[in-house]
PAZAFI-207110 format. One record per atom (N, C-alpha, C): residue number from 0; atom name; x, y, z negated. Coordinates in steps of 0.1 Angstrom, whole numbers, always signed. Example, Ala and Ser with C-alpha at 12.3 -4.5 7.8 and 13.67 -1.06 7.14 Angstrom:
BEGIN
REC resi name    xx    yy    zz
REC    0    N  +132   -57   -78
REC    0   CA  +123   -45   -78
REC    0    C  +132   -33   -78
REC    1    N  +128   -22   -71
REC    1   CA  +137   -11   -71
REC    1    C  +129    +0   -79
This chain:
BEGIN
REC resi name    xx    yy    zz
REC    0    N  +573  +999 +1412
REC    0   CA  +579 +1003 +1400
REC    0    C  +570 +1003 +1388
REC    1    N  +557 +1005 +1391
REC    1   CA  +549 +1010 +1380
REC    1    C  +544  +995 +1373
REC    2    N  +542  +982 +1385
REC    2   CA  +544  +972 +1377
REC    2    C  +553  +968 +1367
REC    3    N  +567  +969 +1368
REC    3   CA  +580  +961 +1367
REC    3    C  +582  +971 +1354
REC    4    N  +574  +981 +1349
REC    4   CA  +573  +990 +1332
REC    4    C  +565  +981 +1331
REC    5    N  +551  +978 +1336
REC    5   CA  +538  +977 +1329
REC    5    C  +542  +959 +1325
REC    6    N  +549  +954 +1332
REC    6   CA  +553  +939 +1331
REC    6    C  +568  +939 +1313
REC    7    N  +578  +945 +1318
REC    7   CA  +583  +951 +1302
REC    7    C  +578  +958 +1294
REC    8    N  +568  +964 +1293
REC    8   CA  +558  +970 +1286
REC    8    C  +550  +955 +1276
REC    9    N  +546  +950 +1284
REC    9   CA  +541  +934 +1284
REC    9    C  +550  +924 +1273
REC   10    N  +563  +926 +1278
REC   10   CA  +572  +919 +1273
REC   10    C  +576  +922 +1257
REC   11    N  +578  +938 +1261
REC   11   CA  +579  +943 +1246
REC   11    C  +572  +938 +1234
REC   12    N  +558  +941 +1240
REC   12   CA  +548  +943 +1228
REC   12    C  +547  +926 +1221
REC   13    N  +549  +916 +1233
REC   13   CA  +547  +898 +1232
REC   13    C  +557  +901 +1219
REC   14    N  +573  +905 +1219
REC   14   CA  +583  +902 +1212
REC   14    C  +577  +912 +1196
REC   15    N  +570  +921 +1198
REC   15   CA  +566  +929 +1182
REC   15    C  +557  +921 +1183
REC   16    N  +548  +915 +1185
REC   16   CA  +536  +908 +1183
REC   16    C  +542  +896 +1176
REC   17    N  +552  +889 +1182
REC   17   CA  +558  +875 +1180
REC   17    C  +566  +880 +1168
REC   18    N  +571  +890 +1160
REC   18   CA  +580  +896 +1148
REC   18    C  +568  +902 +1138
REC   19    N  +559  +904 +1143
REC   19   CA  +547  +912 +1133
REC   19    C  +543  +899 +1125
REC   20    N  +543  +888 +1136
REC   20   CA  +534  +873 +1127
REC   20    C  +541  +868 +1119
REC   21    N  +557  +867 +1123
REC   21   CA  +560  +860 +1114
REC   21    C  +569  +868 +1101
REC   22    N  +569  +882 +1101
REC   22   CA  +568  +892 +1087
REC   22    C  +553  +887 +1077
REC   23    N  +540  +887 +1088
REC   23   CA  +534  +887 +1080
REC   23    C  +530  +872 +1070
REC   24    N  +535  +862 +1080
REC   24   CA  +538  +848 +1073
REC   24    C  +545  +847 +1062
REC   25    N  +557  +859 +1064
REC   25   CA  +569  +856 +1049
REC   25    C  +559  +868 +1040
REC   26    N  +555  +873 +1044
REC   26   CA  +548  +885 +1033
REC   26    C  +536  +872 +1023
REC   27    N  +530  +865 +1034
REC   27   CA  +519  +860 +1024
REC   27    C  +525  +849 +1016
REC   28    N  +538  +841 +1024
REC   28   CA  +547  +832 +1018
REC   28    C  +551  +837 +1002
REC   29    N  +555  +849 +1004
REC   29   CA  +560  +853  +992
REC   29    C  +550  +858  +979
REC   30    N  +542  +865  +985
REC   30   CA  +525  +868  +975
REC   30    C  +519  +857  +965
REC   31    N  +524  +845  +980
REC   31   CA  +515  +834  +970
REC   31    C  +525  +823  +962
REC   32    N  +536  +825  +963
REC   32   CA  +548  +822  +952
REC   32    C  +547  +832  +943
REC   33    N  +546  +843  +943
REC   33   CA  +545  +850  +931
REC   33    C  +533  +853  +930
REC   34    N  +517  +852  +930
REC   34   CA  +506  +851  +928
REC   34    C  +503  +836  +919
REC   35    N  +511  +827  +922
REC   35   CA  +507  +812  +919
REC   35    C  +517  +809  +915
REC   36    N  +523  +811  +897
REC   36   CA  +529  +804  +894
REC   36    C  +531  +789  +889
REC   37    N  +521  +782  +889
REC   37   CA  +517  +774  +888
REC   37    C  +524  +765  +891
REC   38    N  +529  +763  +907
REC   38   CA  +540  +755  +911
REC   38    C  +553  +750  +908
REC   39    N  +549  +749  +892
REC   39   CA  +559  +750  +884
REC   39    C  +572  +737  +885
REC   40    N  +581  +738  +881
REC   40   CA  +596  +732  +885
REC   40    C  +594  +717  +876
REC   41    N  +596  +707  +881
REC   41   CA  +597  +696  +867
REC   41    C  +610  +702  +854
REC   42    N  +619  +704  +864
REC   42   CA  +635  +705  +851
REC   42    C  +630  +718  +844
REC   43    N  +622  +731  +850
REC   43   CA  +621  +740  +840
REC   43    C  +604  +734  +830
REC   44    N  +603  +725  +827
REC   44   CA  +590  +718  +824
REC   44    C  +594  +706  +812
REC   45    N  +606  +705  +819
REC   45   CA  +614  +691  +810
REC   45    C  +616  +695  +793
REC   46    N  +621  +706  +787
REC   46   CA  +620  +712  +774
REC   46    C  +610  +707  +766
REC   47    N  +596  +713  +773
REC   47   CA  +583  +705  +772
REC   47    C  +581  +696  +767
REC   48    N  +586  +689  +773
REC   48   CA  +588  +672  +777
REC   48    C  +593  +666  +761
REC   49    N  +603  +671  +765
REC   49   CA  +613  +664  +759
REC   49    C  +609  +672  +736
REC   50    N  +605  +683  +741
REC   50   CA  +602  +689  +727
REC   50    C  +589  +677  +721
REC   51    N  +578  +683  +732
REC   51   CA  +564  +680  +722
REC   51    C  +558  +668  +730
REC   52    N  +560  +660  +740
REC   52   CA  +555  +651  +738
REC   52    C  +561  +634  +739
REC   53    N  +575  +638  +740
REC   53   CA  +581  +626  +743
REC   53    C  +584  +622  +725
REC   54    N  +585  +628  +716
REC   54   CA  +588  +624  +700
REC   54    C  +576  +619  +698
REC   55    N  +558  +625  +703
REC   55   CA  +551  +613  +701
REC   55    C  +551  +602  +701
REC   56    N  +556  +600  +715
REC   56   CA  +555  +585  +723
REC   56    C  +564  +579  +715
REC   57    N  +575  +585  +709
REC   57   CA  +586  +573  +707
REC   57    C  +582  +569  +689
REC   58    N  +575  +579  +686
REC   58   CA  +569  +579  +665
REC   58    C  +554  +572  +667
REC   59    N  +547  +574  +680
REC   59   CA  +533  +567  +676
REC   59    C  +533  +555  +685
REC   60    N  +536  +556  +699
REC   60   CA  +530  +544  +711
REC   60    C  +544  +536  +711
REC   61    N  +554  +535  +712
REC   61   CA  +569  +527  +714
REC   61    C  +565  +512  +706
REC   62    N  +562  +513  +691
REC   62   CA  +558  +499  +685
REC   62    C  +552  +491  +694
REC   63    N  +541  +497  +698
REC   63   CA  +533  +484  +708
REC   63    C  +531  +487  +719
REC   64    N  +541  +498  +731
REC   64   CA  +538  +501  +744
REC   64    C  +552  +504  +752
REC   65    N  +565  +497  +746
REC   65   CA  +579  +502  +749
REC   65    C  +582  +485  +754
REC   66    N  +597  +488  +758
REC   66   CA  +602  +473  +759
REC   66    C  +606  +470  +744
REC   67    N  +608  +478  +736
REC   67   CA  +615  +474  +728
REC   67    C  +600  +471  +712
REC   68    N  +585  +468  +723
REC   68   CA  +578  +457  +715
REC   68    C  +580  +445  +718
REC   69    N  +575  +441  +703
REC   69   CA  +576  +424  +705
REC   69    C  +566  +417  +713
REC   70    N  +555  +424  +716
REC   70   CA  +547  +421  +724
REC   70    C  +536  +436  +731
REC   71    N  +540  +438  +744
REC   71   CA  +533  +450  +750
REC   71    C  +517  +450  +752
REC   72    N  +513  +458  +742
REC   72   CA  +499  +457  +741
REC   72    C  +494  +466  +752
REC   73    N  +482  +462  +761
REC   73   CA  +472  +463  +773
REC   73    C  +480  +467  +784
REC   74    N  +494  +456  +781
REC   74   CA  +501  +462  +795
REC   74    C  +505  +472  +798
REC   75    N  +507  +481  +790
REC   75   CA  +509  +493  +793
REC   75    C  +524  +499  +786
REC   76    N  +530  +507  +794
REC   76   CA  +541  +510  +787
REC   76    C  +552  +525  +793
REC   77    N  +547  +530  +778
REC   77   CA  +550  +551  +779
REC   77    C  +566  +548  +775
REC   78    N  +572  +536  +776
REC   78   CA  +586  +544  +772
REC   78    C  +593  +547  +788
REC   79    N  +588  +549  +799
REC   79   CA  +593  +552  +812
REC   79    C  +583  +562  +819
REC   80    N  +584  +569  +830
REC   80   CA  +574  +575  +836
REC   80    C  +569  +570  +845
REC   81    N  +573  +558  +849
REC   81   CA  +563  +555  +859
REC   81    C  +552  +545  +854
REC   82    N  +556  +537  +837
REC   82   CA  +544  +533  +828
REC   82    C  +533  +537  +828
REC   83    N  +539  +552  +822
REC   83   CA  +523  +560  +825
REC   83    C  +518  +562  +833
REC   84    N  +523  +563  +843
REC   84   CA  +517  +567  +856
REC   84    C  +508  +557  +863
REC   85    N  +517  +544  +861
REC   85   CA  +507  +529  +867
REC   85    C  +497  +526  +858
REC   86    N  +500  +526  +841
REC   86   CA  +490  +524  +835
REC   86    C  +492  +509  +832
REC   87    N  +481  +503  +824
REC   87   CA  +481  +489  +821
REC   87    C  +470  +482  +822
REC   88    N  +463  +479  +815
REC   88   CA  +449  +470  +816
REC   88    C  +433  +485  +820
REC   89    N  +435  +492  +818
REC   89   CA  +427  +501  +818
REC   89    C  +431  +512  +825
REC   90    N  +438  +509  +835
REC   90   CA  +445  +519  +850
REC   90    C  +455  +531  +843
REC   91    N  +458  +541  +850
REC   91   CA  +468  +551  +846
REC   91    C  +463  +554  +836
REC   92    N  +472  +557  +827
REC   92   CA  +474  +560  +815
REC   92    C  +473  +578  +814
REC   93    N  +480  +583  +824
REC   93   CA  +484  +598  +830
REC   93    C  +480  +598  +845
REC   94    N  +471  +604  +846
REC   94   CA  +471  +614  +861
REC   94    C  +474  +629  +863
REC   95    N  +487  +627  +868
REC   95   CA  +494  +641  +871
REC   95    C  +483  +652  +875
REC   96    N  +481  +664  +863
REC   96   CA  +468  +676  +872
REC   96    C  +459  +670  +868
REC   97    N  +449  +658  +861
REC   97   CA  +438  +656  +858
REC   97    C  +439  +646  +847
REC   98    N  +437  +661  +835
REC   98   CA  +434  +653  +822
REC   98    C  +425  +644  +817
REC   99    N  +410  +649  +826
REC   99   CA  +401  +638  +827
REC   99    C  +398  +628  +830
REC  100    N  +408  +628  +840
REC  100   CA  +408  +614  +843
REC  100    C  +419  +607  +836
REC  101    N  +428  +610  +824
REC  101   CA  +438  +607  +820
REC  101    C  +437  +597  +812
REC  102    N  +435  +589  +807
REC  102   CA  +428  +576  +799
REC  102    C  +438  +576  +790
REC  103    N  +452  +580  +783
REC  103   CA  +462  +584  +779
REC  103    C  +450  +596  +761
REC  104    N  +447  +605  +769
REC  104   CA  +443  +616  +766
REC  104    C  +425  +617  +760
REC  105    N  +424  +608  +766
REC  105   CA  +412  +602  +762
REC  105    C  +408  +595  +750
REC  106    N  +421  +583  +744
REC  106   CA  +424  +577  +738
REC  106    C  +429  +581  +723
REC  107    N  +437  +591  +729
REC  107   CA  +442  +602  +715
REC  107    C  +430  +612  +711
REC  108    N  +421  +615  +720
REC  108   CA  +414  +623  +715
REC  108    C  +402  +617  +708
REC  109    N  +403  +601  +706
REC  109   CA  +391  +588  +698
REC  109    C  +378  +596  +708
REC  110    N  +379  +597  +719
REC  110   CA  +365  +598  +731
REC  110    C  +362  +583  +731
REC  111    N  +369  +569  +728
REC  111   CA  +371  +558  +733
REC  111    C  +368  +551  +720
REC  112    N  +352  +544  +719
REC  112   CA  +354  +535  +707
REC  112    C  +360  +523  +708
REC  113    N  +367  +517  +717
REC  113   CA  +370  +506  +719
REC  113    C  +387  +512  +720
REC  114    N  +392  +520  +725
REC  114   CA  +406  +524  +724
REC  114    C  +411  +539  +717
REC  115    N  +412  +538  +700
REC  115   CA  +416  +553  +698
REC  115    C  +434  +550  +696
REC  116    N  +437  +560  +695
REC  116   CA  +454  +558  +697
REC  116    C  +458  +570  +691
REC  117    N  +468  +571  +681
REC  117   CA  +470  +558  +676
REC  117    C  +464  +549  +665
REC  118    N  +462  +538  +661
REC  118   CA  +452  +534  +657
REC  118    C  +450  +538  +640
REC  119    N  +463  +541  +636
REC  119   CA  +461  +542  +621
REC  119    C  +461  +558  +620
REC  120    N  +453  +563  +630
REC  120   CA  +452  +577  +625
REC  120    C  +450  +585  +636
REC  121    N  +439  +598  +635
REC  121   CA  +438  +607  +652
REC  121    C  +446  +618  +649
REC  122    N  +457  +618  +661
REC  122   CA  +468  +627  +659
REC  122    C  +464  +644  +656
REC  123    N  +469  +652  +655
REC  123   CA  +467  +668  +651
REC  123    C  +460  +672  +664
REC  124    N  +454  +683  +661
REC  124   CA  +446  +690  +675
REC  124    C  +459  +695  +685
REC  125    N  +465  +703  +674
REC  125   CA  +480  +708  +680
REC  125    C  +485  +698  +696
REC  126    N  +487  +683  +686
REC  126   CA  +496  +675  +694
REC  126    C  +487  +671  +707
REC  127    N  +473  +665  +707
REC  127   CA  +463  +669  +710
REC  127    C  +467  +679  +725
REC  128    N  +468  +691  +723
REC  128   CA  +463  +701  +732
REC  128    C  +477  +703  +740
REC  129    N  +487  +698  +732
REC  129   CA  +498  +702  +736
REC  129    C  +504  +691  +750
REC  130    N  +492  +675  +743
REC  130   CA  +492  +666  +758
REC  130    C  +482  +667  +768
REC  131    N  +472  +677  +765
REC  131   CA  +466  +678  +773
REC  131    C  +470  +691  +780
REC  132    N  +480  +699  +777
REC  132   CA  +489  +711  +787
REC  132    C  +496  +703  +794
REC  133    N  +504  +696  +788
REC  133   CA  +515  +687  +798
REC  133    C  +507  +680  +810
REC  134    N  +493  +672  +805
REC  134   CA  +492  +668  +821
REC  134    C  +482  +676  +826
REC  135    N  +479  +686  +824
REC  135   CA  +473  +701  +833
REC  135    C  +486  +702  +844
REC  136    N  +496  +704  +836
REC  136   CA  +508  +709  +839
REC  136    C  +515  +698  +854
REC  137    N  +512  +687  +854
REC  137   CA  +514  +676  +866
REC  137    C  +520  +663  +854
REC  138    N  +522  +666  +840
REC  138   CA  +528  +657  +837
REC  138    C  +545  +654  +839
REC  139    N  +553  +665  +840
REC  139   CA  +561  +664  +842
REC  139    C  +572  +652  +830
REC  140    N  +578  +646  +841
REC  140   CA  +589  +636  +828
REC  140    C  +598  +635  +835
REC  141    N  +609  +641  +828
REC  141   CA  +624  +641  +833
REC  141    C  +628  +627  +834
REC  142    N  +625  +620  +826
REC  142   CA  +630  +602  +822
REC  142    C  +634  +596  +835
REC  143    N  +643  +591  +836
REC  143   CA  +650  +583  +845
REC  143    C  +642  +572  +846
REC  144    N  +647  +561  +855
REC  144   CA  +636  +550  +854
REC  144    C  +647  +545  +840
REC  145    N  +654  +545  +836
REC  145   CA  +656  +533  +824
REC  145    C  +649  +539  +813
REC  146    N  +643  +531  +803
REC  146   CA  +635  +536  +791
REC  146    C  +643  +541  +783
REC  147    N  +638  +551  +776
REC  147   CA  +645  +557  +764
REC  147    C  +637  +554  +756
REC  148    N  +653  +548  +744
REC  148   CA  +649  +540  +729
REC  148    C  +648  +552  +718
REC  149    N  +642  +546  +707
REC  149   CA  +635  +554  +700
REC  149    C  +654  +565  +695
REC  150    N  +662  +553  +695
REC  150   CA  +675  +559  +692
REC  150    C  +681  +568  +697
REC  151    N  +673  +572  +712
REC  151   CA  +681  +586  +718
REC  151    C  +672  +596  +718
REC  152    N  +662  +598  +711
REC  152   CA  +649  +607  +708
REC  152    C  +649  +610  +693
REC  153    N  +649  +627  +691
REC  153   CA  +644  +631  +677
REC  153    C  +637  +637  +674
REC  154    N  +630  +633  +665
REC  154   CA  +610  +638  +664
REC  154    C  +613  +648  +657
Protein backbone atom coordinates (compact mmCIF):
# COMPACT_ATOMS: atom_id res chain seq x y z
CA UNK A 1 0.00 0.00 0.00
CA UNK A 2 2.77 2.37 0.93
CA UNK A 3 4.02 1.99 -2.70
CA UNK A 4 0.78 2.48 -4.62
CA UNK A 5 0.66 6.48 -2.47
CA UNK A 6 4.30 6.85 -2.98
CA UNK A 7 3.77 5.80 -6.92
CA UNK A 8 0.49 8.65 -6.98
CA UNK A 9 2.38 10.76 -4.91
CA UNK A 10 4.91 10.43 -8.09
CA UNK A 11 2.13 11.00 -10.36
CA UNK A 12 0.80 13.98 -8.81
CA UNK A 13 3.75 16.03 -8.49
CA UNK A 14 4.87 14.78 -12.64
CA UNK A 15 1.19 16.49 -13.41
CA UNK A 16 2.18 20.05 -11.10
CA UNK A 17 5.53 19.85 -12.46
CA UNK A 18 4.13 19.38 -16.15
CA UNK A 19 1.43 22.69 -15.24
CA UNK A 20 4.17 24.77 -13.27
CA UNK A 21 6.28 24.71 -16.85
CA UNK A 22 4.06 25.57 -18.91
CA UNK A 23 2.41 28.72 -16.57
CA UNK A 24 5.85 29.53 -16.45
CA UNK A 25 6.34 29.49 -20.39
CA UNK A 26 2.98 31.76 -20.77
CA UNK A 27 4.32 34.04 -17.92
CA UNK A 28 7.69 34.68 -19.86
CA UNK A 29 5.55 34.47 -23.21
CA UNK A 30 3.75 37.40 -21.99
CA UNK A 31 6.76 39.59 -20.14
CA UNK A 32 8.50 39.53 -23.26
CA UNK A 33 5.46 40.80 -25.55
CA UNK A 34 5.06 43.43 -23.18
CA UNK A 35 8.80 44.04 -22.35
CA UNK A 36 9.51 44.16 -26.21
CA UNK A 37 7.46 46.26 -27.95
CA UNK A 38 9.29 46.46 -30.74
CA UNK A 39 7.63 43.67 -32.54
CA UNK A 40 5.71 46.02 -33.95
CA UNK A 41 2.58 45.32 -36.45
CA UNK A 42 3.23 46.41 -40.25
CA UNK A 43 -0.73 47.83 -40.50
CA UNK A 44 -0.22 49.69 -37.12
CA UNK A 45 3.28 51.09 -38.92
CA UNK A 46 1.44 51.73 -42.23
CA UNK A 47 0.27 55.66 -41.07
CA UNK A 48 3.98 56.00 -41.02
CA UNK A 49 4.32 54.82 -44.12
CA UNK A 50 1.97 56.30 -45.81
CA UNK A 51 2.40 59.98 -43.85
CA UNK A 52 6.24 60.56 -43.96
CA UNK A 53 7.79 58.51 -46.29
CA UNK A 54 5.91 57.38 -49.14
CA UNK A 55 5.07 61.50 -50.32
CA UNK A 56 8.89 61.51 -50.52
CA UNK A 57 9.27 58.82 -52.91
CA UNK A 58 6.47 59.84 -55.00
CA UNK A 59 7.82 64.21 -54.87
CA UNK A 60 11.57 63.18 -55.03
CA UNK A 61 12.52 59.42 -56.49
CA UNK A 62 9.19 58.42 -58.92
CA UNK A 63 10.78 60.85 -61.95
CA UNK A 64 13.62 58.54 -62.31
CA UNK A 65 12.85 55.29 -60.17
CA UNK A 66 8.90 54.53 -60.80
CA UNK A 67 7.29 52.82 -63.83
CA UNK A 68 5.91 55.79 -64.63
CA UNK A 69 9.87 56.98 -65.71
CA UNK A 70 10.68 57.40 -69.04
CA UNK A 71 13.70 55.75 -68.39
CA UNK A 72 14.52 53.84 -64.75
CA UNK A 73 17.67 55.14 -63.54
CA UNK A 74 20.27 52.27 -61.80
CA UNK A 75 17.50 49.88 -62.05
CA UNK A 76 16.05 50.58 -59.29
CA UNK A 77 12.49 51.18 -58.50
CA UNK A 78 10.74 52.74 -54.95
CA UNK A 79 7.36 52.98 -56.45
CA UNK A 80 6.65 49.14 -55.09
CA UNK A 81 8.00 47.36 -52.01
CA UNK A 82 9.62 44.81 -53.20
CA UNK A 83 11.91 47.62 -55.52
CA UNK A 84 13.34 48.55 -52.57
CA UNK A 85 13.86 45.75 -51.18
CA UNK A 86 15.68 43.99 -54.36
CA UNK A 87 17.36 47.24 -55.07
CA UNK A 88 18.99 47.99 -58.55
CA UNK A 89 22.49 48.38 -59.75
CA UNK A 90 23.98 48.93 -56.32
CA UNK A 91 21.88 46.03 -54.39
CA UNK A 92 18.89 46.82 -51.90
CA UNK A 93 18.06 49.99 -51.70
CA UNK A 94 16.31 49.13 -48.04
CA UNK A 95 17.32 46.48 -45.54
CA UNK A 96 14.50 45.84 -43.28
CA UNK A 97 16.18 46.59 -39.34
CA UNK A 98 19.53 47.75 -40.92
CA UNK A 99 19.86 51.32 -41.88
CA UNK A 100 23.42 50.79 -42.46
CA UNK A 101 23.32 48.70 -44.59
CA UNK A 102 20.51 50.63 -46.39
CA UNK A 103 22.09 52.19 -49.55
CA UNK A 104 18.54 54.05 -49.85
CA UNK A 105 19.61 56.05 -46.71
CA UNK A 106 22.89 56.42 -47.43
CA UNK A 107 22.22 58.24 -50.59
CA UNK A 108 19.82 60.74 -49.01
CA UNK A 109 22.14 61.39 -46.40
CA UNK A 110 25.06 62.56 -49.62
CA UNK A 111 27.49 59.74 -47.46
CA UNK A 112 27.79 58.76 -51.36
CA UNK A 113 29.90 61.00 -53.66
CA UNK A 114 28.99 59.15 -56.55
CA UNK A 115 25.14 58.75 -55.55
CA UNK A 116 23.45 61.73 -53.48
CA UNK A 117 19.60 61.58 -53.84
CA UNK A 118 17.98 63.60 -54.56
CA UNK A 119 20.14 65.11 -56.86
CA UNK A 120 18.97 68.69 -57.01
CA UNK A 121 19.14 69.03 -53.35
CA UNK A 122 19.89 67.09 -49.64
CA UNK A 123 16.53 66.52 -48.28
CA UNK A 124 15.67 68.08 -44.52
CA UNK A 125 17.30 66.33 -41.49
CA UNK A 126 13.69 65.90 -40.40
CA UNK A 127 12.92 63.76 -43.60
CA UNK A 128 16.28 62.30 -43.18
CA UNK A 129 15.68 60.81 -39.67
CA UNK A 130 12.28 60.08 -40.23
CA UNK A 131 13.70 57.34 -43.09
CA UNK A 132 15.98 56.35 -41.10
CA UNK A 133 13.13 55.33 -38.16
CA UNK A 134 11.17 53.68 -40.76
CA UNK A 135 13.94 51.20 -41.65
CA UNK A 136 15.10 50.79 -37.88
CA UNK A 137 11.52 50.09 -37.72
CA UNK A 138 11.78 46.73 -40.47
CA UNK A 139 10.64 49.16 -43.19
CA UNK A 140 7.35 48.57 -43.09
CA UNK A 141 5.17 49.12 -46.62
CA UNK A 142 1.68 48.53 -46.82
CA UNK A 143 1.97 48.80 -50.89
CA UNK A 144 0.46 46.02 -52.63
CA UNK A 145 2.59 44.63 -55.35
CA UNK A 146 0.96 47.11 -57.98
CA UNK A 147 2.82 50.60 -57.91
CA UNK A 148 1.23 53.58 -56.63
CA UNK A 149 1.16 56.60 -59.06
CA UNK A 150 2.07 59.87 -57.99
CA UNK A 151 -1.94 60.42 -58.47
CA UNK A 152 -3.02 58.29 -55.58
CA UNK A 153 -0.51 59.92 -53.02
CA UNK A 154 -0.62 63.45 -51.28
CA UNK A 155 2.47 65.05 -50.18
Amino acid sequence: MTKKITQDAQRLLSHARDKTQRLVGKIFLLLALLLFPCWSNAAEDAPFFTKKILPVLVQHCYECHSAEADEVRGNLRVDTRQGLRSGGDNGPAVVPGEPEESFLLSAIKYQEDDYQMPPNGKLSDEIIAAFEKWIKAGAPDPRKPKAAKRSDVTP
